[in-house]
Each structure stands twice: as C-alpha cells, then as structure tokens.
C-alpha positions in Angstrom: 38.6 136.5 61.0 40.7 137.2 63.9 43.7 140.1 63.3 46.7 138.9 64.1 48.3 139.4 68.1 51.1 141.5 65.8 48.9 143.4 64.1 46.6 144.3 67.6 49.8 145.0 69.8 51.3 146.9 67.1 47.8 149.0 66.9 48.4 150.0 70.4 52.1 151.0 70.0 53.4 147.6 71.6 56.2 146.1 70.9 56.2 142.2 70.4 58.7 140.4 72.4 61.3 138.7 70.7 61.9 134.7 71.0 64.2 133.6 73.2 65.3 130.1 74.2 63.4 128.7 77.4 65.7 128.9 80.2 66.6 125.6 81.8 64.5 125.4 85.3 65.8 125.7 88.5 66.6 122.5 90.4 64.6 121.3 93.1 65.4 122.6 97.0 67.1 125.5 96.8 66.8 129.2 97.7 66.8 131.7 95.1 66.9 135.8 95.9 66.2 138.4 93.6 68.1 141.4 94.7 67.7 145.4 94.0 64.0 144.6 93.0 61.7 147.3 92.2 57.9 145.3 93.4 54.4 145.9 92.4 52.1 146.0 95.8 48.4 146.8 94.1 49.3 150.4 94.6 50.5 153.2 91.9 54.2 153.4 93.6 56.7 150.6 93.7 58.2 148.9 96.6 61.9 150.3 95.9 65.1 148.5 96.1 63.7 145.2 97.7 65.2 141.7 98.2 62.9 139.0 97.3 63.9 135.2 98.9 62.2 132.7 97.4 62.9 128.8 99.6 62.0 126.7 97.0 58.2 127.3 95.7 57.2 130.2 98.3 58.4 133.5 99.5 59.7 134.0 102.8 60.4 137.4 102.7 60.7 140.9 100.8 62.5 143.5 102.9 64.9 146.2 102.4 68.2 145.9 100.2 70.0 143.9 102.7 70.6 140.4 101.5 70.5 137.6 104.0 73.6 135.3 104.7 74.6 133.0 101.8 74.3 129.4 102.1 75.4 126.7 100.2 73.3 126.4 97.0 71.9 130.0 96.5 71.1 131.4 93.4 71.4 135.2 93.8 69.7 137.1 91.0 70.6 141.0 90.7 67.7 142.4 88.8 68.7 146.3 89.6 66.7 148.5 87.0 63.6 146.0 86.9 60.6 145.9 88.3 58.8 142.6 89.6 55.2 141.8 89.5 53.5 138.6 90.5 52.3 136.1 87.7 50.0 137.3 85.2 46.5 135.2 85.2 44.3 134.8 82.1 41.0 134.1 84.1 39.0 132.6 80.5 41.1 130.5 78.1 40.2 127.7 76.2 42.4 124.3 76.1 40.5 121.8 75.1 37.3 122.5 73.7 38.0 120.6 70.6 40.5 118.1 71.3 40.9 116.8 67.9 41.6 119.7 66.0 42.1 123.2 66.8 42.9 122.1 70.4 45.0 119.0 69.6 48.0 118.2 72.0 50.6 119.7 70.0 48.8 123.0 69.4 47.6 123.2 73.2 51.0 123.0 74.5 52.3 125.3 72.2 50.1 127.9 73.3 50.8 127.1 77.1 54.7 127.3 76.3 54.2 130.8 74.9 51.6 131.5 78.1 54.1 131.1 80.6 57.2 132.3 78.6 55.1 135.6 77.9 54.8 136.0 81.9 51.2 134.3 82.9 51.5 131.7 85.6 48.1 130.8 86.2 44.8 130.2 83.7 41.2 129.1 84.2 39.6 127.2 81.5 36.3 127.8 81.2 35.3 124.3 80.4 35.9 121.5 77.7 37.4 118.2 77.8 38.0 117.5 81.7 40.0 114.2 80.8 42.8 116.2 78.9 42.5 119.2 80.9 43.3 117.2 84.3 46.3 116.3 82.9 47.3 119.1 81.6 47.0 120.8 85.1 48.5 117.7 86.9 51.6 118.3 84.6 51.6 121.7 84.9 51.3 121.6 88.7 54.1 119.5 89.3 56.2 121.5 86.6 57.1 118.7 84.2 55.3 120.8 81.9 56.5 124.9 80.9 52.9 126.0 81.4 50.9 128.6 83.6 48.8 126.3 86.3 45.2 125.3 85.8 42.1 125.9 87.1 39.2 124.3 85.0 35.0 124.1 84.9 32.4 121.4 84.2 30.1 122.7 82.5 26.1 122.6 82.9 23.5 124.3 80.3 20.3 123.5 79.1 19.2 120.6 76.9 18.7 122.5 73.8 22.6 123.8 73.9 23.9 119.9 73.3 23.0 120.0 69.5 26.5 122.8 69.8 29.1 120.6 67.8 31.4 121.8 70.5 29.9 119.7 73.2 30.3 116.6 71.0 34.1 117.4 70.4 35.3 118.2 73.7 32.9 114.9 75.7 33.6 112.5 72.7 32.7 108.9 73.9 29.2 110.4 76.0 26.2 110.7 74.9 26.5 114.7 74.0 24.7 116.2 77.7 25.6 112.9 79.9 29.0 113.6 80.5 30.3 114.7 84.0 31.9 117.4 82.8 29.7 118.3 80.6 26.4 118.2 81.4 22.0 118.7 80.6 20.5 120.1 83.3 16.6 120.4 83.7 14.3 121.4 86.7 13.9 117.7 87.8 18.0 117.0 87.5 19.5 115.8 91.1 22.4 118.6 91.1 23.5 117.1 94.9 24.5 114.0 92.2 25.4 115.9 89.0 27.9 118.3 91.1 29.3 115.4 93.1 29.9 114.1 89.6 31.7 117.0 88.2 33.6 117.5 91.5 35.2 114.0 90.7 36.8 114.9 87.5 39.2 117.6 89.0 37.3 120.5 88.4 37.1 123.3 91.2 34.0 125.1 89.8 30.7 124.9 88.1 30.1 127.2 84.8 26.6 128.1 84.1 26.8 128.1 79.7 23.0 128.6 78.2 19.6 127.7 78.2 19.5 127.7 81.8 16.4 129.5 83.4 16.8 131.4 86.9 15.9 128.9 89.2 18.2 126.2 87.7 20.9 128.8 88.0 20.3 129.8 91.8 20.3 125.6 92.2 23.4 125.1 90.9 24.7 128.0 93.0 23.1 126.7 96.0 24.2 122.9 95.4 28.3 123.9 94.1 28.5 126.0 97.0 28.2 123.3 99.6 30.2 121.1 98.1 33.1 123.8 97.9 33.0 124.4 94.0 33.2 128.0 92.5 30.4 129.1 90.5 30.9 130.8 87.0 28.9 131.8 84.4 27.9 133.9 81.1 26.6 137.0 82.1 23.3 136.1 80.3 22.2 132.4 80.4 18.9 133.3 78.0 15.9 132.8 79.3 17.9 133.9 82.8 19.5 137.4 82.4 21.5 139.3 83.7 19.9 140.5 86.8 19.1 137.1 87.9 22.8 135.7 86.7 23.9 138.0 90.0 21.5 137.1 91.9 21.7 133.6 92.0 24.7 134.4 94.3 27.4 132.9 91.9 30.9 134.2 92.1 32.2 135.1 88.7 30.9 136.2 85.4 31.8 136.3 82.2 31.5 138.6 78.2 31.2 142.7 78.2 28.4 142.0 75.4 26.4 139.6 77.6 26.1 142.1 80.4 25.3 145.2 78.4 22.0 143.2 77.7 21.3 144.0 81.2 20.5 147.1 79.5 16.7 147.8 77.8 16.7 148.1 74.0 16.3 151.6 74.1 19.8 152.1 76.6 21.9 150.3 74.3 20.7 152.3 71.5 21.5 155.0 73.2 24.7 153.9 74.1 25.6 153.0 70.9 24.9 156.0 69.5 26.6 158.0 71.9 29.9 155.5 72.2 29.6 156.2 68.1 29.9 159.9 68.7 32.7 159.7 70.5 30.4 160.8 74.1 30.1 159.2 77.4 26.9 156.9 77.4 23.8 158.4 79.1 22.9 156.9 82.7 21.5 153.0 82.4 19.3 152.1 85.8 18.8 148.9 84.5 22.5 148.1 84.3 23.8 150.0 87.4 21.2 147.8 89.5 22.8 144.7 88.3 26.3 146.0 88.4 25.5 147.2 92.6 24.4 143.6 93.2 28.2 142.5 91.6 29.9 144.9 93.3 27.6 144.8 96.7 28.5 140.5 96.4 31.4 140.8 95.2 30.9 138.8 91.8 34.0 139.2 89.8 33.6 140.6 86.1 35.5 139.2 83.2 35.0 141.5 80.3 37.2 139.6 77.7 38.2 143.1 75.7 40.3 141.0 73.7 37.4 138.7 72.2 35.1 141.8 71.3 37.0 143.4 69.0 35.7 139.8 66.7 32.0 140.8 67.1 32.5 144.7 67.1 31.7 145.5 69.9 34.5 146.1 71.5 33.1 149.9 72.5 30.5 148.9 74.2 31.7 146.1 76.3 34.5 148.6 77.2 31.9 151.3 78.5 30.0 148.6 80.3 33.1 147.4 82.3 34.5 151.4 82.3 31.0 151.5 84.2 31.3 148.3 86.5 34.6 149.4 87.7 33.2 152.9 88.5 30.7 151.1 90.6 33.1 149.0 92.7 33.0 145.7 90.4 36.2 143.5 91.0 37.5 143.2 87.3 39.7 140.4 86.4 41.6 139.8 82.8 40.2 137.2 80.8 41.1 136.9 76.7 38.3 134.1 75.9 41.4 132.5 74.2 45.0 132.6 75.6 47.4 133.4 72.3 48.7 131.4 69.3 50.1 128.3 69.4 53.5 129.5 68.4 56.1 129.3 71.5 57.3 132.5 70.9 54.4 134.3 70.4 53.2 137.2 73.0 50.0 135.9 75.3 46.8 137.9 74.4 46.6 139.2 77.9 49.2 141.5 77.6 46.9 142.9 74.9 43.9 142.4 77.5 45.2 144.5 79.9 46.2 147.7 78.0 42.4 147.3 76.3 41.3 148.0 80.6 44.0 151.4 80.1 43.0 152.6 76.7 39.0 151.7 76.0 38.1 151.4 79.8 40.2 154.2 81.5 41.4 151.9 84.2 44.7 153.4 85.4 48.4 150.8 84.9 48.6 150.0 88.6 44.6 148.8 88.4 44.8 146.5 85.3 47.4 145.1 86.8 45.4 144.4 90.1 43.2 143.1 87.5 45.5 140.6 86.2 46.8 139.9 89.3 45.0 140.2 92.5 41.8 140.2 91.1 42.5 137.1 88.6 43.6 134.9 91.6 40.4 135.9 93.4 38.5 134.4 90.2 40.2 131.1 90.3 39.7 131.0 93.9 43.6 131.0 94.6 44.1 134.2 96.1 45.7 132.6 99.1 48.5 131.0 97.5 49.0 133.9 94.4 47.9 137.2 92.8 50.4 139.0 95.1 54.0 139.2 96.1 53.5 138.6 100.0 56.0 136.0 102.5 53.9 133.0 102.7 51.9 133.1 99.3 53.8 131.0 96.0 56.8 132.6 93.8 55.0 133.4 91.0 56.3 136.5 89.9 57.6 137.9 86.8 60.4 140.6 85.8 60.0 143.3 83.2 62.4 145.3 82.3 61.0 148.2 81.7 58.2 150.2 83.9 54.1 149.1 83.6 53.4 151.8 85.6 54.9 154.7 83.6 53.5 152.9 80.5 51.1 149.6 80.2 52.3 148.7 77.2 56.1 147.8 79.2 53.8 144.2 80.5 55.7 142.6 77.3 59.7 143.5 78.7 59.1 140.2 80.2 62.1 139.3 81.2 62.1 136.8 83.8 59.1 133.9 84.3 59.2 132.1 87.5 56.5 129.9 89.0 56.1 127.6 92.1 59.8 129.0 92.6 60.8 127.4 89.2 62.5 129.7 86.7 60.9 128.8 82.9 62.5 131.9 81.2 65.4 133.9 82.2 67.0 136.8 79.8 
C-alpha cells in the first residue's frame, strides 16, 4: 500500500502546502512583468534582482531591476523576496491507463488541478488511452483546462504482455495488441506502418514496454526516428536488457530497479549488502558500461525515486542513479504517478526531487536542472521550456522561500504561471 504524500513529505521534514483558491487566469494579450525577481539559471547562484516581461505566452526579456515603460494593460507583479524557477516537469505520470476507474475523468482532472497548482507545467504520460489523453492535452494546450501540458506515448511490447488487464482497460473497443496506440509487435510487424499509425493519434514518441527482444527494440528506434517520434522505454524490456535498451539508440529510459539489473547477480548482492550497511556500493563494470553508453548518447535517465519506495527498493535505485549522475547521465524527475486526485494536494514531484538530494546526493541547484532543464529535454520540448530564457514560453513558478538554501522550500509555491497564463496566485 502506498504511504500517504503527507506522511512521505512529512518524513523528509516538508511542509505540505496549504489549499488555496485557484486564481482567476490572466486575460488574453497582455504583458505581465514580474519585478525584483530573484531567477534560477541551472547554476547554484541566483540571478539577483531581475525583471521578468512576459508578452502574452513568452518571455521577451530578463534584465536588471529597471522596469520598461508602462503601457496600457500591464499587469506589474512585485515579487521582491522570491525566487522564480521555470515550470516543474513530471517526465512519467499516468492519466489514463484505466479510464474507467482509477483514471476516470473526474479523478484525472483532479490530479492535473493539483499538478499545476503545486507548480508543474509540463507532464509526459508514459502511455494509455491516446483517445482521452489527446484531449486532455488539446485542452490543456489551449488552457481551457488548469493543467500542466501533455506529452504522451503509444505504446509497443511483445505479444505475451497483452494478457496485462491494463492494456484491455486503457484500448477498450480493440482487440487488446491491435490498437494504434497500443500495440503487438513481432519480428515480421511493418513498424514504417505501425509508427505511422501511432503518429496519427497525437502521440510524439514511441515507448518500448516488455517482451521486446533487442532487434525489435533497435527497429523501433530506427523506424520512430525517421518519422520524428521520441523513443522511450523501460530500462529492461526482458529478453532485451539493459545494455541493449541503450544501444538501440533510443532517447529516454525509465525505473532505478530495471537498470540495476544491468548489474550480474553477484553485483547486486553486493550492493545490497553494502547499501544495508550503510557503505558505498563496490565498483559494478557491468553497470558503468551501460551507464557510459547513456551518458556517451546522451539517453536521459528517469529513476522514479518516488515509486520505489512501493517495492523497497528505493536504496538501490537511488545508488544506481547516485552512480549515473557521477558518470555524466542527464537525470530527469519522473514519479511513475503524478499525486492524488485531491486539488489541493502537493504533486509527488516535489517529493521526487528532494529523494535526488537526500538518497542520491545530487546537490538543490541539480535536481532542479533535473526537473527542469533536463525534464524538457525528455519530452523533447527543451526549445520552448525547461528554462527561463527571452524567446522560450512563460512557464515559470514563484516560491517563496529559497530551493537552493533548502530543497524542501520547492512546495512555497506561490505563484503558477504557464503559456503566460497565471493558474495560481498567492
């Protein structure tokens, strides 16, 4: 059984944010500027004393205190004392994986409401139903909806992993293993056709599940590739492992667990035992080969801390990704679920993050980059968000109190804004 969000945060000393009426959004063409701003650059010291103008969805500049002429219409926001960060990004949630139940519309959009209330702008769902999902992100893209922006996966896996009652749920009305979203893939399958397929249904990338052997993964790479689709996968697809996971050239993977099975029996005995001790793990060839392809091809690893502490192995998955970002890995923050479906509950990946501090001795500023930078990378976005840059989208949020000084201060959320639309203001 899952422990409560209040229970985990208050393990770690964090305070859960308090409920607050959702602020009413920001009309349409207008210039907003955020004055006295204290801004988060992917580096451990702040930008000090900026001014942030926002013309409607994008920034057009950050400079020094000076604020630029008023014009008619401007909202002029002094946040003095705070300290801006761009949008926080859950890169692994699940939305709509069973539609009918635990997913149901009501329950989805709760969780989304809290989501972008709690300071994340941008998710990637890591595959279910593509009909619900597209309009989910088609809402949330135009902002009739108070949600974080999607990016979502079809998914492809063997034959055998169809009989999952999952994949009946989330492509009810297909044959389980036919549907283009969701789809059985063998060595004679025309992936030029199947891709094409799942391209159609609004998905922008291609996640490799289970039951999929090496040469069906480097395939799929091969085929998603050219038709402009991310690749993203497990980090062990059983019978292909690890090691051939990276290799197949993909660009993200996925699960702490599933990549310390790079590792030979013996290794993860020994790391257990010594991770049980309370000692740094012994030296793993096995794994650091794998993780020098990842880091060498720059294949982003999501560890999802938050999901391991189910399975108990939240110590190991934490030494394997304390490893891969030793090594040079790009680590993004993924929580395999997203938070409860209560709008006023606080987003697991505030959680997520301090997990990268405490069990992976990532410093603040890099979980942050993590859940920032490195998360927009994953969803392939890292053009338009992930950093507060003139040109790139207004996502952003306010704390009021410093990350940087203290991880834990990622919940002082006290302003949301995305696509240059305010959906929470304290």
């Amino acid at each position: 059984m899952r422990t409560s969000i209040g229970t985990l945060l208050a393990a770690l000393g964090m305070a859960v944010m308090s409920a607050h009426p959702a602020a009413a959004q920001s009309p349409a063409s207008h210039r907003t500027i955020l004055t006295h701003a204290e801004v988060f650059n992917g580096t451990p010291q702040w930008q000090r004393d900026r001014t942030i103008v926002i013309d409607d969805s994008m920034i057009t500049a950050i400079d020094s205190a000076t604020v630029p002429a008023s014009r008619a219409g401007d909202v002029v926001i002094d946040v003095h004392g705070r300290f801006v960060i761009p949008g926080l990004i859950d890169s692994h949630v699940h939305l709509a994986t069973d539609p009918d139940h635990e997913d149901s519309p009501d329950r989805a959009l709760a969780r989304l409401h809290a989501a972008i209330r709690g300071g994340v702008t941008n998710v990637r769902d890591m595959a279910g139903d593509a009909r619900r999902l597209a309009d989910l992100a088609r809402s949330a893209a135009v902002t009739d909806l108070p949600s974080p922006d999607i990016r979502y996966a079809a998914l492809f896996a063997g034959p055998t992993f169809f009989s999952d009652p999952r994949t009946h749920s989330s492509s009810e009305g297909f044959v389980p293993g036919t549907a283009p979203f969701m789809h059985a893939v063998t060595d004679s399958s025309d992936f030029r056709e199947l891709v094409a397929q799942a391209k159609g249904t609004g998905a922008t990338a291609i996640k490799m599940y289970a039951a999929l052997d090496s040469t069906a993964a480097s395939r799929i790479v091969a085929e998603a590739h050219r038709q402009g689709m991310l690749v993203w996968a497990h980090a062990a697809l059983r019978p292909a492992m690890p090691k051939q996971v990276a290799a197949s050239g993909l660009d993200a993977m996925s699960h702490g667990n599933l990549l310390a099975s790079a590792m030979s029996a013996a290794e993860r005995s020994a790391w257990t035992k010594a991770l049980g001790a309370g000692q740094a793990p012994p030296d793993s060839p096995a794994l650091d080969s794998v993780l020098r392809v990842m880091a060498t091809h720059r294949i982003i690893f999501d560890p999802t801390l938050f999901v391991m502490q189910d399975f108990g192995g939240l110590d190991l998955a934490a030494a394997v990704t304390r490893r891969a970002h030793q090594l040079g890995v790009l680590i993004s923050t993924g929580t395999d679920s997203i938070g409860a479906p209560d709008t006023t509950a606080v987003p697991d990946i505030h959680l997520e993050i301090a997990l990268l501090v405490h069990k992976a001795g990532f410093t603040p500023a890099e979980a942050l980059v993590a859940a920032t930078e490195n998360g927009a990378r994953t969803l392939g976005i890292f053009d338009h968000v992930g950093s507060l840059v003139p040109g790139k989208r207004a996502d952003l949020v306010v704390l009021g109190s410093d990350p940087l000084a203290d991880i834990n201060n990622t919940t002082s959320v006290r302003l949301v804004m995305k696509r240059g639309v305010i959906f929470r203001r304290v």
